[in-house]
C-alpha positions as a printed Julia matrix, in Angstrom:
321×3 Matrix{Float64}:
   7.38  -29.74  -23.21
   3.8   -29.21  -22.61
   4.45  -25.84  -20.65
   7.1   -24.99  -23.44
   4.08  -25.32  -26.19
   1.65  -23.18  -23.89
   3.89  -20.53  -23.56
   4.86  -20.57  -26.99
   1.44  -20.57  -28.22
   0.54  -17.53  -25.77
   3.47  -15.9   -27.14
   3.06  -16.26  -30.18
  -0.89  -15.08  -30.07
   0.48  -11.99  -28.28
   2.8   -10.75  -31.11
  -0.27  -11.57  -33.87
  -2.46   -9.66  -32.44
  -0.02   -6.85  -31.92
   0.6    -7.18  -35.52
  -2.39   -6.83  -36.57
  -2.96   -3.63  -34.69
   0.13   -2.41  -36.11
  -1.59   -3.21  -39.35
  -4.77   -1.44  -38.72
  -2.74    1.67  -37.06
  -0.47    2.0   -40.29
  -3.72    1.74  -42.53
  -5.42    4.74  -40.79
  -1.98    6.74  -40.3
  -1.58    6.6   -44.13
  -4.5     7.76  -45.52
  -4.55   10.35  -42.47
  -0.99   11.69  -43.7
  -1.72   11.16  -47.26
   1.37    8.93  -47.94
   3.21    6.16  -46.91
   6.35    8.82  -46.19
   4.85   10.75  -44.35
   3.19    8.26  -42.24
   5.92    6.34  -41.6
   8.0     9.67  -40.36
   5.19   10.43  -37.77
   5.49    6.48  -36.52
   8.71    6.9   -36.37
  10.08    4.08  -38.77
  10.73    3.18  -41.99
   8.3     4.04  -45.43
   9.1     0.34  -46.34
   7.84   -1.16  -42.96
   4.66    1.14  -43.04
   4.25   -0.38  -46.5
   4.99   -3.87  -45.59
   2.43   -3.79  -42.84
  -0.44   -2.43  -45.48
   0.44   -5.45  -47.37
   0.17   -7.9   -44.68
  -3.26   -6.24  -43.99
  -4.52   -6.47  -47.51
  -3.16  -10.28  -47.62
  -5.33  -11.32  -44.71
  -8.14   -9.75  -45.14
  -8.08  -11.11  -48.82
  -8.91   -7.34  -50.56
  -7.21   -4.19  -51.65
  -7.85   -1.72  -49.39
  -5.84    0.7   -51.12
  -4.48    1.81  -54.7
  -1.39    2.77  -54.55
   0.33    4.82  -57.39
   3.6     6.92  -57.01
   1.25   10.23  -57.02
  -1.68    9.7   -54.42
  -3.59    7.07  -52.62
  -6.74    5.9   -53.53
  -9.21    4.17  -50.7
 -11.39    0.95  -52.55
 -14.74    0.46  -51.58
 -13.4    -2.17  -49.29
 -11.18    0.22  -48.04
 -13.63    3.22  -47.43
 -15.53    1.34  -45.62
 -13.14   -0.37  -43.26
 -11.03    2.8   -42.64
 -14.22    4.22  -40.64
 -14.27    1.17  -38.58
 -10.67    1.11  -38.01
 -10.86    4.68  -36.71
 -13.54    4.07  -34.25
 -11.55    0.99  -33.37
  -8.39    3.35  -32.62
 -10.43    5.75  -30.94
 -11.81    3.16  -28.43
  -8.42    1.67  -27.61
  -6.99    5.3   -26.87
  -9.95    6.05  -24.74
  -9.59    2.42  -22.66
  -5.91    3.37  -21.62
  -6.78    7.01  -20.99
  -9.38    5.38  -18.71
  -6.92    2.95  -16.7
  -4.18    5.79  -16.9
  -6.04    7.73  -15.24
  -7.41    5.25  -12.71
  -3.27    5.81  -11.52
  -4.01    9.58  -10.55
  -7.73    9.11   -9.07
  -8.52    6.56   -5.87
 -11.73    4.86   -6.23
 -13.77    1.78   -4.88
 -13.63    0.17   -1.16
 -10.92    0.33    0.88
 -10.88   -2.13    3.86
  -8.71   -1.15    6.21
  -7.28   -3.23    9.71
  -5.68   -1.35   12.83
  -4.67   -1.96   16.35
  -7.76   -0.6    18.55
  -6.47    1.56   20.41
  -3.97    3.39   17.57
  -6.98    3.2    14.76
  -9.44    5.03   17.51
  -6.69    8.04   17.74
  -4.59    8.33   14.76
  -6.36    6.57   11.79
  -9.91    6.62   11.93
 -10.15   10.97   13.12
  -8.38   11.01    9.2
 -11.28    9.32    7.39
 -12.91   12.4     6.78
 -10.38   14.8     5.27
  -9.37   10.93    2.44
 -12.83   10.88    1.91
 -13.21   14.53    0.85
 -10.34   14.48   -1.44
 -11.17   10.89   -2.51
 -15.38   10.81   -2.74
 -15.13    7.67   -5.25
 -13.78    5.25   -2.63
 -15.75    3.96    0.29
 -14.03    3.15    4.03
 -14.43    0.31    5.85
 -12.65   -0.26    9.4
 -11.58   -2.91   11.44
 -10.11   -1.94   14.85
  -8.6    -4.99   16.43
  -5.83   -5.94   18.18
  -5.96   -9.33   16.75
  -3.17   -9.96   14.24
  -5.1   -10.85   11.48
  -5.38  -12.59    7.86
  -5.26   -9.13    5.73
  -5.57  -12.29    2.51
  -7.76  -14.5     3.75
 -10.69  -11.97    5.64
 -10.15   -9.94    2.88
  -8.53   -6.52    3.56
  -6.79   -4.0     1.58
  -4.42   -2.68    3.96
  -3.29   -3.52    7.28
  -1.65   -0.92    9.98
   0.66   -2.52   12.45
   3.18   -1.41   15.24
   6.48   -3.3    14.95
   6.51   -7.13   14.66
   7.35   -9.36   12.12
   6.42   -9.23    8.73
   5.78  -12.43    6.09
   8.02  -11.69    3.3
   5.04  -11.91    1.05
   3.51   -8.88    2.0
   5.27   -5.22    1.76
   6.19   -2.64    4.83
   6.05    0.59    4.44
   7.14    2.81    7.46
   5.01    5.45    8.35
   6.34    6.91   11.96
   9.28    6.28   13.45
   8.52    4.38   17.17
   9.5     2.65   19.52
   8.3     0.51   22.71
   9.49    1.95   26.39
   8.83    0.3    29.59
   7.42    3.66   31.51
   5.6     4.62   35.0
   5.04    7.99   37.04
   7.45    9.81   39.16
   5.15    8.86   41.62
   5.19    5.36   41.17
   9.28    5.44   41.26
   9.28    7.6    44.33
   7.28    4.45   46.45
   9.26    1.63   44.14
  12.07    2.21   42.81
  13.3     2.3    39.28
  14.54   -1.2    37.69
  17.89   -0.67   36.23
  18.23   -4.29   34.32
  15.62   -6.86   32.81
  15.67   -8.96   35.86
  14.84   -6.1    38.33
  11.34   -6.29   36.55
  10.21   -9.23   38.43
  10.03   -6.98   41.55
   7.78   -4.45   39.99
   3.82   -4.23   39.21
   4.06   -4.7    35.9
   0.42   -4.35   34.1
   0.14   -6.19   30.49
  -1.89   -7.02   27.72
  -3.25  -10.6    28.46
  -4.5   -12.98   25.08
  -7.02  -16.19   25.75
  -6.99  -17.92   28.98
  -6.09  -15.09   30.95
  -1.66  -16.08   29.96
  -0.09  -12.88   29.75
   2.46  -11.58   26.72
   6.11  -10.95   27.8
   7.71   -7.66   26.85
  10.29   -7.33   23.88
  13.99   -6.43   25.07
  17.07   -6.01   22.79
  20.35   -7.7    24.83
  23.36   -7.76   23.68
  22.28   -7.76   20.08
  19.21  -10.16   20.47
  16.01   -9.73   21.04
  14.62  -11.32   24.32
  11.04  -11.78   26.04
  10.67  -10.83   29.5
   7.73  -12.76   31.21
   5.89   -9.84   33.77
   3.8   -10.46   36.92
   1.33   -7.98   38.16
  -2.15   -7.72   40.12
  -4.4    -6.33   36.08
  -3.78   -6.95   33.22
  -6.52   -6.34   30.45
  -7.12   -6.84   26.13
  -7.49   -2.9    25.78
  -4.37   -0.89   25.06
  -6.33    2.33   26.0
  -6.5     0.91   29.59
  -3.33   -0.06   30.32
  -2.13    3.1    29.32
  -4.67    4.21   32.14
  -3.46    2.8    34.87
  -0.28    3.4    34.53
  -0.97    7.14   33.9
  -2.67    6.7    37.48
   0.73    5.28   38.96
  -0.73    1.34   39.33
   2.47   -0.12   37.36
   4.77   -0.47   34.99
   3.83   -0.56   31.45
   5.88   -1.84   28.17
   3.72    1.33   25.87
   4.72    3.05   22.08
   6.23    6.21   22.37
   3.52    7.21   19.51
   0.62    6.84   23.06
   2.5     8.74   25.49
   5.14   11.25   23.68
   3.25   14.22   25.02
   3.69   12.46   28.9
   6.96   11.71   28.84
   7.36   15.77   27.34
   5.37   17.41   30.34
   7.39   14.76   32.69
   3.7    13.24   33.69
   6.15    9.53   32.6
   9.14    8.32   32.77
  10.55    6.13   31.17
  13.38    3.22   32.27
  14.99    0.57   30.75
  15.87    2.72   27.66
  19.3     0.77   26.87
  17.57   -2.35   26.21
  14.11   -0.42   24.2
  13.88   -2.61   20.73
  15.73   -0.25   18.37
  12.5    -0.06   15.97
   9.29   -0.7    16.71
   7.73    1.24   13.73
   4.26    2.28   12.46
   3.74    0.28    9.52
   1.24    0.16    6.81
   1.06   -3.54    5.48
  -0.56   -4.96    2.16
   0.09   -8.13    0.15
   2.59   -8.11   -2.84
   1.3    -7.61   -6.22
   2.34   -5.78   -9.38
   0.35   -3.06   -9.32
  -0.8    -1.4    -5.96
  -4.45    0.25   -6.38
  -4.71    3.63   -5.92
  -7.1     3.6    -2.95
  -4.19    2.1    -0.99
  -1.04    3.92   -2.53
  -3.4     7.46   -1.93
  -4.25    6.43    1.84
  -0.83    5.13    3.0
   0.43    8.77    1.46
  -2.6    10.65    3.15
  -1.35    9.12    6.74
   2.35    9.62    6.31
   1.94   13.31    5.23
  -0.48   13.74    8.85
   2.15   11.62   10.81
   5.07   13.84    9.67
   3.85   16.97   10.54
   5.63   18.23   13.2
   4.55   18.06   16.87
   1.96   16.07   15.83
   2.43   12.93   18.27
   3.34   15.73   20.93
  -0.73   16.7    20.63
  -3.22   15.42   23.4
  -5.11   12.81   21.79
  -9.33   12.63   23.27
Protein backbone atom coordinates (compact mmCIF):
# COMPACT_ATOMS: atom_id res chain seq x y z
CA UNK A 1 0.00 0.00 0.00
CA UNK A 2 2.71 2.31 0.87
CA UNK A 3 4.63 1.62 -2.52
CA UNK A 4 1.10 1.78 -4.28
CA UNK A 5 0.70 5.58 -2.78
CA UNK A 6 4.42 6.47 -3.86
CA UNK A 7 3.96 5.48 -7.17
CA UNK A 8 0.74 6.97 -7.46
CA UNK A 9 1.83 10.18 -6.13
CA UNK A 10 4.96 10.16 -8.64
CA UNK A 11 2.54 9.45 -11.24
CA UNK A 12 0.36 11.58 -10.71
CA UNK A 13 3.07 14.66 -10.29
CA UNK A 14 4.36 13.48 -13.70
CA UNK A 15 1.09 14.02 -15.69
CA UNK A 16 0.60 17.72 -13.73
CA UNK A 17 3.45 18.92 -14.68
CA UNK A 18 3.06 17.71 -18.22
CA UNK A 19 -0.16 19.47 -18.10
CA UNK A 20 0.90 22.36 -17.26
CA UNK A 21 3.43 22.53 -20.03
CA UNK A 22 0.79 21.62 -22.32
CA UNK A 23 -0.87 24.67 -20.88
CA UNK A 24 1.92 27.05 -21.31
CA UNK A 25 2.71 25.49 -24.98
CA UNK A 26 -1.04 26.04 -26.11
CA UNK A 27 -0.89 29.70 -24.60
CA UNK A 28 2.16 30.69 -26.74
CA UNK A 29 0.96 28.54 -29.91
CA UNK A 30 -2.26 30.67 -29.88
CA UNK A 31 -1.31 33.97 -29.82
CA UNK A 32 1.67 32.84 -32.24
CA UNK A 33 -1.08 31.51 -34.82
CA UNK A 34 -3.51 34.14 -34.00
CA UNK A 35 -6.39 31.71 -33.11
CA UNK A 36 -7.35 28.91 -31.27
CA UNK A 37 -8.03 27.04 -34.93
CA UNK A 38 -5.27 27.50 -36.17
CA UNK A 39 -3.24 26.59 -33.26
CA UNK A 40 -4.83 23.66 -32.55
CA UNK A 41 -4.32 22.40 -36.43
CA UNK A 42 -0.48 22.97 -36.09
CA UNK A 43 -0.63 20.77 -32.57
CA UNK A 44 -2.32 18.51 -34.19
CA UNK A 45 -5.65 18.23 -32.07
CA UNK A 46 -8.72 19.56 -31.45
CA UNK A 47 -9.72 23.73 -31.28
CA UNK A 48 -11.77 22.63 -28.15
CA UNK A 49 -8.77 20.91 -26.32
CA UNK A 50 -6.40 23.91 -27.23
CA UNK A 51 -9.18 25.95 -25.62
CA UNK A 52 -9.73 23.78 -22.69
CA UNK A 53 -6.08 23.86 -21.83
CA UNK A 54 -6.08 28.00 -21.96
CA UNK A 55 -8.77 27.67 -19.48
CA UNK A 56 -7.12 25.40 -17.14
CA UNK A 57 -4.16 27.89 -17.37
CA UNK A 58 -6.18 30.96 -16.64
CA UNK A 59 -7.96 28.92 -13.63
CA UNK A 60 -4.67 28.29 -11.89
CA UNK A 61 -2.97 31.03 -12.25
CA UNK A 62 -6.16 32.92 -10.97
CA UNK A 63 -6.12 35.75 -14.11
CA UNK A 64 -7.22 36.20 -17.67
CA UNK A 65 -4.52 35.96 -19.73
CA UNK A 66 -6.49 36.36 -22.71
CA UNK A 67 -9.79 38.02 -24.21
CA UNK A 68 -11.29 36.03 -26.28
CA UNK A 69 -14.01 37.24 -28.79
CA UNK A 70 -15.17 35.32 -31.99
CA UNK A 71 -13.00 37.98 -34.15
CA UNK A 72 -9.39 38.24 -32.58
CA UNK A 73 -7.48 37.65 -29.44
CA UNK A 74 -6.59 40.11 -27.14
CA UNK A 75 -3.35 39.53 -24.64
CA UNK A 76 -4.23 41.29 -20.81
CA UNK A 77 -1.62 42.89 -19.09
CA UNK A 78 -1.26 39.69 -17.20
CA UNK A 79 -1.06 38.04 -20.27
CA UNK A 80 1.57 40.29 -22.11
CA UNK A 81 3.65 39.91 -19.68
CA UNK A 82 3.64 36.20 -19.04
CA UNK A 83 3.61 35.26 -22.78
CA UNK A 84 7.38 36.67 -22.90
CA UNK A 85 8.28 34.47 -20.09
CA UNK A 86 6.56 31.54 -21.42
CA UNK A 87 8.52 31.92 -24.66
CA UNK A 88 11.86 32.07 -23.10
CA UNK A 89 10.63 29.17 -21.04
CA UNK A 90 9.89 27.16 -24.43
CA UNK A 91 12.96 28.26 -25.89
CA UNK A 92 15.10 26.85 -23.00
CA UNK A 93 13.36 23.47 -22.93
CA UNK A 94 13.94 23.09 -26.84
CA UNK A 95 17.50 24.05 -26.43
CA UNK A 96 18.05 21.37 -23.25
CA UNK A 97 16.88 18.38 -25.54
CA UNK A 98 18.74 19.70 -28.58
CA UNK A 99 21.65 19.59 -26.11
CA UNK A 100 21.17 15.84 -24.83
CA UNK A 101 20.05 14.88 -28.50
CA UNK A 102 22.89 15.72 -29.61
CA UNK A 103 25.07 14.33 -26.83
CA UNK A 104 23.65 10.81 -28.93
CA UNK A 105 25.73 11.85 -32.15
CA UNK A 106 28.97 13.39 -30.31
CA UNK A 107 31.30 11.14 -27.70
CA UNK A 108 32.53 13.13 -24.90
CA UNK A 109 34.06 12.78 -21.29
CA UNK A 110 36.46 9.83 -19.91
CA UNK A 111 36.46 6.65 -21.12
CA UNK A 112 38.15 3.98 -18.90
CA UNK A 113 38.90 1.24 -20.66
CA UNK A 114 40.26 -2.64 -19.33
CA UNK A 115 42.15 -5.19 -21.72
CA UNK A 116 44.12 -8.35 -21.59
CA UNK A 117 47.96 -7.15 -21.69
CA UNK A 118 49.14 -8.60 -24.21
CA UNK A 119 45.90 -8.00 -26.81
CA UNK A 120 45.48 -4.14 -25.45
CA UNK A 121 49.48 -3.59 -26.24
CA UNK A 122 48.72 -4.78 -30.07
CA UNK A 123 45.25 -4.28 -31.10
CA UNK A 124 43.61 -1.66 -28.76
CA UNK A 125 45.84 0.78 -27.46
CA UNK A 126 47.92 1.50 -31.40
CA UNK A 127 43.86 2.76 -32.06
CA UNK A 128 43.79 5.46 -29.37
CA UNK A 129 45.02 7.94 -31.59
CA UNK A 130 42.91 7.84 -34.75
CA UNK A 131 39.23 7.76 -31.52
CA UNK A 132 40.86 10.53 -30.14
CA UNK A 133 41.13 12.58 -33.36
CA UNK A 134 37.64 11.99 -34.38
CA UNK A 135 36.48 12.18 -30.73
CA UNK A 136 38.78 15.28 -29.04
CA UNK A 137 35.96 15.76 -26.21
CA UNK A 138 36.61 12.40 -24.53
CA UNK A 139 39.72 11.55 -22.62
CA UNK A 140 41.39 7.70 -22.58
CA UNK A 141 42.36 5.96 -19.82
CA UNK A 142 43.90 2.26 -20.02
CA UNK A 143 44.22 -0.60 -18.01
CA UNK A 144 46.19 -3.52 -19.51
CA UNK A 145 45.80 -6.52 -17.28
CA UNK A 146 45.28 -9.89 -17.48
CA UNK A 147 43.46 -9.91 -14.29
CA UNK A 148 39.72 -10.46 -14.74
CA UNK A 149 38.54 -7.61 -13.14
CA UNK A 150 35.51 -5.63 -11.38
CA UNK A 151 34.61 -3.31 -14.60
CA UNK A 152 31.58 -1.98 -11.52
CA UNK A 153 33.31 -1.89 -8.65
CA UNK A 154 37.11 -0.26 -9.89
CA UNK A 155 35.13 1.73 -11.95
CA UNK A 156 35.50 1.18 -15.73
CA UNK A 157 33.53 1.97 -18.70
CA UNK A 158 34.27 -0.82 -20.85
CA UNK A 159 35.95 -4.00 -20.55
CA UNK A 160 37.66 -6.10 -23.62
CA UNK A 161 37.82 -9.79 -23.05
CA UNK A 162 38.72 -13.02 -25.08
CA UNK A 163 36.10 -15.75 -24.58
CA UNK A 164 34.96 -16.74 -21.06
CA UNK A 165 31.98 -16.39 -19.28
CA UNK A 166 29.96 -13.52 -19.01
CA UNK A 167 27.55 -12.35 -15.77
CA UNK A 168 24.25 -11.93 -17.27
CA UNK A 169 24.24 -8.45 -15.89
CA UNK A 170 26.59 -7.05 -18.13
CA UNK A 171 26.22 -7.04 -22.18
CA UNK A 172 28.64 -8.88 -24.95
CA UNK A 173 29.18 -7.56 -27.88
CA UNK A 174 31.38 -9.59 -30.39
CA UNK A 175 33.95 -7.85 -32.03
CA UNK A 176 36.28 -10.66 -33.93
CA UNK A 177 35.53 -13.88 -34.49
CA UNK A 178 38.40 -16.29 -32.49
CA UNK A 179 39.22 -19.01 -31.30
CA UNK A 180 41.88 -20.84 -28.91
CA UNK A 181 44.35 -23.60 -30.74
CA UNK A 182 46.82 -25.67 -29.00
CA UNK A 183 49.92 -24.88 -31.59
CA UNK A 184 53.91 -25.54 -31.84
CA UNK A 185 56.60 -25.43 -34.76
CA UNK A 186 57.23 -27.93 -37.39
CA UNK A 187 60.27 -28.16 -35.66
CA UNK A 188 59.08 -28.96 -32.44
CA UNK A 189 56.73 -31.89 -34.08
CA UNK A 190 59.60 -33.20 -36.12
CA UNK A 191 61.68 -34.09 -32.47
CA UNK A 192 58.07 -34.86 -30.59
CA UNK A 193 55.52 -35.83 -32.18
CA UNK A 194 52.08 -34.42 -32.69
CA UNK A 195 49.31 -35.33 -29.90
CA UNK A 196 46.32 -36.62 -31.65
CA UNK A 197 43.80 -36.74 -28.41
CA UNK A 198 43.58 -34.70 -25.02
CA UNK A 199 45.41 -37.31 -23.14
CA UNK A 200 48.48 -37.43 -25.50
CA UNK A 201 49.14 -33.88 -23.97
CA UNK A 202 50.56 -35.16 -20.84
CA UNK A 203 53.60 -36.36 -22.89
CA UNK A 204 54.33 -33.00 -24.34
CA UNK A 205 56.13 -29.63 -23.04
CA UNK A 206 53.34 -27.83 -22.64
CA UNK A 207 54.19 -23.99 -21.56
CA UNK A 208 51.15 -22.05 -19.70
CA UNK A 209 50.02 -19.10 -18.12
CA UNK A 210 50.56 -19.68 -14.31
CA UNK A 211 48.15 -17.35 -11.58
CA UNK A 212 49.41 -16.97 -7.66
CA UNK A 213 51.47 -19.58 -6.11
CA UNK A 214 53.12 -20.62 -9.10
CA UNK A 215 49.49 -23.41 -9.86
CA UNK A 216 49.14 -23.43 -13.42
CA UNK A 217 45.61 -22.91 -15.56
CA UNK A 218 44.42 -25.99 -17.54
CA UNK A 219 43.51 -25.53 -21.18
CA UNK A 220 39.76 -25.36 -22.44
CA UNK A 221 38.70 -28.47 -24.69
CA UNK A 222 35.21 -29.07 -26.23
CA UNK A 223 34.44 -33.20 -25.95
CA UNK A 224 31.75 -34.62 -27.03
CA UNK A 225 29.62 -31.56 -26.56
CA UNK A 226 31.19 -30.35 -23.18
CA UNK A 227 33.62 -28.32 -22.36
CA UNK A 228 36.60 -29.92 -20.41
CA UNK A 229 39.93 -28.61 -18.63
CA UNK A 230 43.05 -30.28 -19.42
CA UNK A 231 45.65 -29.87 -16.53
CA UNK A 232 49.40 -29.32 -18.57
CA UNK A 233 52.92 -30.04 -17.23
CA UNK A 234 55.93 -28.33 -18.61
CA UNK A 235 59.56 -27.03 -17.54
CA UNK A 236 58.11 -22.45 -17.91
CA UNK A 237 55.40 -21.25 -17.53
CA UNK A 238 55.04 -17.36 -17.02
CA UNK A 239 51.95 -14.32 -16.27
CA UNK A 240 52.83 -12.65 -19.76
CA UNK A 241 50.89 -13.79 -22.80
CA UNK A 242 53.53 -12.02 -25.05
CA UNK A 243 56.06 -14.63 -23.72
CA UNK A 244 54.51 -17.63 -24.04
CA UNK A 245 53.77 -16.89 -27.41
CA UNK A 246 57.72 -16.56 -27.49
CA UNK A 247 58.77 -19.58 -26.69
CA UNK A 248 56.76 -21.44 -28.45
CA UNK A 249 57.56 -19.42 -31.64
CA UNK A 250 61.22 -20.63 -30.63
CA UNK A 251 60.01 -24.41 -30.64
CA UNK A 252 60.23 -24.81 -26.45
CA UNK A 253 56.48 -26.26 -26.29
CA UNK A 254 53.20 -26.47 -26.82
CA UNK A 255 51.01 -23.58 -26.33
CA UNK A 256 46.97 -23.32 -25.89
CA UNK A 257 47.23 -19.36 -27.95
CA UNK A 258 44.13 -17.13 -29.88
CA UNK A 259 44.19 -17.43 -33.38
CA UNK A 260 43.83 -13.40 -33.23
CA UNK A 261 48.20 -13.72 -31.82
CA UNK A 262 49.40 -16.03 -34.33
CA UNK A 263 47.02 -15.98 -37.64
CA UNK A 264 49.87 -14.60 -39.68
CA UNK A 265 52.18 -17.93 -38.27
CA UNK A 266 50.03 -20.43 -38.82
CA UNK A 267 49.58 -18.52 -42.71
CA UNK A 268 53.46 -18.54 -43.50
CA UNK A 269 53.45 -22.27 -41.86
CA UNK A 270 56.06 -20.75 -39.06
CA UNK A 271 52.89 -22.91 -36.55
CA UNK A 272 50.96 -25.50 -36.57
CA UNK A 273 48.38 -26.14 -35.07
CA UNK A 274 46.86 -29.72 -33.48
CA UNK A 275 44.11 -30.69 -31.63
CA UNK A 276 41.71 -28.69 -33.90
CA UNK A 277 38.61 -31.20 -33.40
CA UNK A 278 38.40 -30.50 -29.85
CA UNK A 279 39.36 -26.18 -30.29
CA UNK A 280 36.32 -24.47 -28.13
CA UNK A 281 33.96 -23.56 -30.98
CA UNK A 282 34.07 -19.68 -29.89
CA UNK A 283 36.39 -18.07 -28.09
CA UNK A 284 35.49 -14.49 -29.25
CA UNK A 285 36.81 -10.90 -28.87
CA UNK A 286 34.39 -9.26 -26.77
CA UNK A 287 33.76 -5.80 -25.67
CA UNK A 288 31.98 -5.94 -22.17
CA UNK A 289 30.05 -3.09 -20.20
CA UNK A 290 27.37 -3.23 -17.49
CA UNK A 291 23.59 -3.09 -18.42
CA UNK A 292 21.88 0.14 -18.34
CA UNK A 293 19.26 1.97 -20.39
CA UNK A 294 21.12 4.16 -22.15
CA UNK A 295 24.78 3.33 -23.29
CA UNK A 296 27.01 6.68 -23.41
CA UNK A 297 28.31 7.60 -26.45
CA UNK A 298 32.01 7.38 -25.54
CA UNK A 299 31.44 3.61 -25.29
CA UNK A 300 28.81 2.92 -28.16
CA UNK A 301 31.50 5.28 -30.54
CA UNK A 302 34.67 3.15 -29.31
CA UNK A 303 33.23 -0.39 -29.43
CA UNK A 304 32.14 0.79 -33.25
CA UNK A 305 35.68 2.42 -33.86
CA UNK A 306 37.34 -1.21 -32.97
CA UNK A 307 34.93 -3.41 -34.84
CA UNK A 308 35.22 -1.32 -38.07
CA UNK A 309 39.54 -1.79 -37.60
CA UNK A 310 38.99 -5.53 -36.67
CA UNK A 311 36.89 -6.20 -39.82
CA UNK A 312 39.03 -4.95 -42.26
CA UNK A 313 40.31 -7.53 -44.14
CA UNK A 314 43.73 -9.16 -43.62
CA UNK A 315 44.01 -7.27 -40.77
CA UNK A 316 44.86 -10.10 -38.08
CA UNK A 317 47.04 -11.60 -41.05
CA UNK A 318 49.44 -8.23 -40.39
CA UNK A 319 52.75 -8.62 -38.29
CA UNK A 320 52.02 -7.05 -35.14
CA UNK A 321 55.63 -5.05 -33.38
Amino acid sequence: QVCNRVCNGATSRYHRGMDRFKEIEAFVLVMEHGSLAAAALHAGITPVMMGRRIDALERRLGTQLIHRSTRRLVLTDQGAGFLDECRVLLAKWTQAEATVSAQKHRASGHLVVSAPAAFGRLHVAPHASAFLKANPEVKLSFNLTDRVVDLVREGYDLGLRIGGAIDPNFVAIKLATNQRVVCGTPAYFRKHGKPRTLDDLRHHNCLAFNLQGGQQRGWYFEQEGKTVTVRVEGNLDCNDGELLHRWVSEGMGLGWRSTWEIKAQLQRGDLVTVLDSYALPAYDILAVYPQQRHLPAKVRFFIDHLKKIYARPGYWLQETP
